[in-house]
Each structure stands twice: as C-alpha cells, then as structure tokens.
C-alpha positions as CSV (number, residue, x, y, z in Angstrom):
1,X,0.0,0.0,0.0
2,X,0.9,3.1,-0.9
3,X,0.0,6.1,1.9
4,X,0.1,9.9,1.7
5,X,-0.4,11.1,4.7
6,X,-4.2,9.8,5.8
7,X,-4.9,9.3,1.9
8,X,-4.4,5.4,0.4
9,X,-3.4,6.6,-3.4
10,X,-2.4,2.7,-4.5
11,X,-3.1,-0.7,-3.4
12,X,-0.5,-3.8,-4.9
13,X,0.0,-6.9,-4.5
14,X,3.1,-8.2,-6.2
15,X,3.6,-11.5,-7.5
16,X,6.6,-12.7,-7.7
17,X,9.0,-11.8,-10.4
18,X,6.5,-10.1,-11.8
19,X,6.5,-6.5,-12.8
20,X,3.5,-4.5,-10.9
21,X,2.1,-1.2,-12.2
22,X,1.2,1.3,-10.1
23,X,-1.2,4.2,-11.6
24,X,-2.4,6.7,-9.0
25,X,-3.2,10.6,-8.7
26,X,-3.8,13.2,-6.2
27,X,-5.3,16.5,-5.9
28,X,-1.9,18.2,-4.3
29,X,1.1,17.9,-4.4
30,X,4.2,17.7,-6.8
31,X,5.4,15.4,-9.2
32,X,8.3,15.2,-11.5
33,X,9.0,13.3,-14.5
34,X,12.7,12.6,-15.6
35,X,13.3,10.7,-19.1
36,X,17.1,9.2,-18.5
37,X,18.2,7.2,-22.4
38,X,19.7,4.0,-21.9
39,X,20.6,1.7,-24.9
40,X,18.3,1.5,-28.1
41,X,15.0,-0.2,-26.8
42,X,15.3,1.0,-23.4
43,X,13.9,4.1,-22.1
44,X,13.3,4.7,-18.2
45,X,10.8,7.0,-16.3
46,X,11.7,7.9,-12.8
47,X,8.9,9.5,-11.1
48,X,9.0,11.7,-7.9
49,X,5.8,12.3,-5.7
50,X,6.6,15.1,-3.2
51,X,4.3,16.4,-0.3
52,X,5.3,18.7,2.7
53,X,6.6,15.8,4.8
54,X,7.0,13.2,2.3
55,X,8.6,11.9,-1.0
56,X,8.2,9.0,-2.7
57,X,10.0,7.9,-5.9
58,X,9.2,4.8,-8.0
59,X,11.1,3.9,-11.2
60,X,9.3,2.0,-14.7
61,X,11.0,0.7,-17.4
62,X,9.3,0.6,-19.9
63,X,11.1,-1.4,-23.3
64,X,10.3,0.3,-26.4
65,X,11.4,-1.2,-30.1
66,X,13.3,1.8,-32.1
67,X,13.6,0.8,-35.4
68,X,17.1,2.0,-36.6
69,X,18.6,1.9,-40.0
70,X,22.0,1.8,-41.3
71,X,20.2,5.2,-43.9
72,X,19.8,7.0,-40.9
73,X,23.5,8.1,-40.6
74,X,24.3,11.8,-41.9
75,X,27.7,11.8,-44.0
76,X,28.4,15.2,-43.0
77,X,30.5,16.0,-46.0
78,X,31.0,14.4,-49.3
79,X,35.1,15.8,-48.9
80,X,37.4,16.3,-46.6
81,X,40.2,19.0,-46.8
82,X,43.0,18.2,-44.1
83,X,44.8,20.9,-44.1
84,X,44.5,21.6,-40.4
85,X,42.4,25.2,-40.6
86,X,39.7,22.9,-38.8
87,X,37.2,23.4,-41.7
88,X,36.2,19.7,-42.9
89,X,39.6,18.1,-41.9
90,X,38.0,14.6,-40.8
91,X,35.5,12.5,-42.7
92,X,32.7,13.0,-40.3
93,X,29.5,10.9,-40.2
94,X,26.5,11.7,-38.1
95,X,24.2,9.4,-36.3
96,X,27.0,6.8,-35.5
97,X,27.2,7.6,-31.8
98,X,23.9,5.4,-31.6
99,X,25.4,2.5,-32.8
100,X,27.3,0.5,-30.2
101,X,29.1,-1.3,-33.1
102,X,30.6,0.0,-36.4
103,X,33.3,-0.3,-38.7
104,X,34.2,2.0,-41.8
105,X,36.3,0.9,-43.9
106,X,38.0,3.3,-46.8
107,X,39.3,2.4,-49.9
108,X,41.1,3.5,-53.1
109,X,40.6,3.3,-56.7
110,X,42.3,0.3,-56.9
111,X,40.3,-1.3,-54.4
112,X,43.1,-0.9,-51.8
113,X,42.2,0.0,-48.1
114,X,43.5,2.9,-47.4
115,X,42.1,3.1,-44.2
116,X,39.8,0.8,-41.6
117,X,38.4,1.5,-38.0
118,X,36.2,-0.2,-35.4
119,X,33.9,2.0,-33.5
120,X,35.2,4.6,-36.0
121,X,35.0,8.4,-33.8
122,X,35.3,10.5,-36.9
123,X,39.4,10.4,-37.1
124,X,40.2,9.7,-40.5
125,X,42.1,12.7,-41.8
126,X,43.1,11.2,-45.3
127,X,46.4,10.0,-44.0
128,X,47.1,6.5,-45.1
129,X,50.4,5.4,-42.7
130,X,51.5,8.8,-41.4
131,X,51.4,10.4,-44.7
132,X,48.7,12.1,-46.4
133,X,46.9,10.8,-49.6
134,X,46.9,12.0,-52.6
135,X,43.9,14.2,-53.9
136,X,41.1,11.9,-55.3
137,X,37.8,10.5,-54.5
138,X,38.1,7.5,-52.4
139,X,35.3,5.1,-51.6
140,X,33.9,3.9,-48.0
141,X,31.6,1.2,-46.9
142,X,30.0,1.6,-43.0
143,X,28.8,-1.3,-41.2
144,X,27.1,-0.7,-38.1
145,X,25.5,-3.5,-35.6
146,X,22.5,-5.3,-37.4
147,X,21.4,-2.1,-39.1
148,X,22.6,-2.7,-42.4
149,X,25.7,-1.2,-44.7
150,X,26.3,2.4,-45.9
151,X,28.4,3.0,-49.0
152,X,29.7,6.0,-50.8
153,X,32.6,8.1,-52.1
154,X,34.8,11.2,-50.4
155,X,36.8,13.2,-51.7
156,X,40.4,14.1,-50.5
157,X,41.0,18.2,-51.5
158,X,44.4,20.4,-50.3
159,X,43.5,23.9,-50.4
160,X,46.2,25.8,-51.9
C-alpha cells in the first residue's frame, strides 16, 4: 500500500517476479518526470511524488522497439580538406554515436584499403600510414550493428 499522509493513493500486491504497475493521482502535491536514455530499446521514467513531509520515488521501465537503419546516418561531407584550418579536416559521419558497433572501412581506386576502423569516432584525416593521400575520391563502406551497410565516395582536397 501506498499512503500519503491519511490518503491510500495505491493498493499492490506483487507476484513474484512479476513487474507490478502502479497508476495513482492526487489533488496536491508535486510530481516530477525525468526521461534518463539507456541503450536502443530502453527508455526509463523515474517519477518523484513530493508532499510537505514526504517523498516518494518509484522507477518504470518501460522497453520500447526503435527501429534503426543503417540510412539514418548523416555523411556530413561528401570531402574532406586536411589541411589543419579545422574546416572539414575529418571524414565525419553523423548518427553513429547510436550504434554501439561499427566499422568504416575506406578504400582507393584500386580497391586498396587505405584506411579501416572499429567504432570509427570521426578520425580519419586522409592519411594513409603517417602520410597524407593523394587528392582523389576514395570510396567507403560503414557497417554498423545489425542495421545494415552504408556505401559512398569522399573526396580528399588540399586547399592551396
């Protein structure tokens, strides 16, 4: 049982294991809703009841499905220029923060790799061991969780 001063606002009885819901209202206090993200399909609701001499918080998780697809990430740029004025010197791609897993992988005309990360964090500076490539359009494949495959082209451009 839930009690607010004289006032019953919830009677349970939980089973065990069991998740128990608890819905109830009242005509004074305060209440506060905080929305905390977890992992994709997770989203909590921690809810605070507050009176003059008492508070009472109670948690619910609720799982939600949130369908996520490999087209959702945002290639910022289609080129990179790294030439260190920090305007577009890193191949940057949007959206892949949400995705516990990734890989990009980068490759030449040839079909070479020029460059290949895990859990790539927006690095690649169009260096290919310690020395910088030469000005073309290179092509890159993204691969993130179950979500599917991303591929495209970037171009490498020196200002002069």
């Amino acid at each position: 049982m839930i009690s607010l001063g004289s006032k019953s606002m919830a009677q349970t009885t939980p089973a065990t294991n069991l998740p128990s819901v608890i819905n109830a209202a009242s005509a004074y206090g305060k209440i506060n809703n905080e929305f905390y993200d977890f992992a994709v399909g997770e989203m909590v609701l921690v809810q605070t009841f507050q009176t003059n001499s008492l508070s009472l918080t109670q948690g619910f998780l609720q799982p939600i499905i949130i369908s996520q697809n490999a087209a959702d990430l945002v290639i910022a740029n289609n080129f990179i220029t790294p030439n260190g004025d920090g305007k577009n010197d890193f191949f940057v791609v949007k959206g892949l923060e949400k995705y516990l897993s990734n890989k990009v992988t980068i490759f030449d005309r040839a079909g070479r790799v020029v460059y290949s990360a895990s859990n790539y964090q927006n690095n690649w500076d169009g260096y290919y061991n310690g020395r910088p490539l030469a000005e073309d359009t290179y092509y890159f494949v993204i691969d993130v969780d179950s979500a599917g495959t991303v591929k495209g082209f970037i171009s490498v451009l020196y200002k002069k």
